[in-house]
C-alpha positions, 0 to 999 in steps of 0.5 A, spaced: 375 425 749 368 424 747 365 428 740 361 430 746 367 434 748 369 436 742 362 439 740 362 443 746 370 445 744 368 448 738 362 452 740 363 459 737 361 463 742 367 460 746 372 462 742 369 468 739 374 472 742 380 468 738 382 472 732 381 465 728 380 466 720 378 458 720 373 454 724 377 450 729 374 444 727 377 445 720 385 446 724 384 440 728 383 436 722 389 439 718 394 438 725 391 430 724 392 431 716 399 433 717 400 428 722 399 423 719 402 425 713 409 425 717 407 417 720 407 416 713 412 419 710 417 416 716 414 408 714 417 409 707 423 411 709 423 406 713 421 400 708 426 404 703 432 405 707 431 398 712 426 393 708 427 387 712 423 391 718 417 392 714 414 386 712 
């Protein structure tokens, strides 16, 4: 999807009709944040319980 896209997703007027507190912009970025955060919480688990996989 190009920023295009997602600039037109984002128009208010769309979404005017959502009961959102947040801008959806904002809610995207925090379900990237979390994301990657669990990407990263798995790859230490995985280097502490199984170090050899990771180097």
């Amino acid at each position: 999807m190009s920023a295009s896209h997602l600039q037109a997703a984002y128009e208010p007027r769309r979404w005017s009709h959502l009961p959102l507190e947040r801008p959806l912009p904002e809610i995207a970025r925090n379900a990237t944040e979390t994301l990657e955060t669990q990407r990263e919480k798995r790859r230490t688990l995985m280097e502490v319980s199984n170090p050899s996989i990771c180097n």
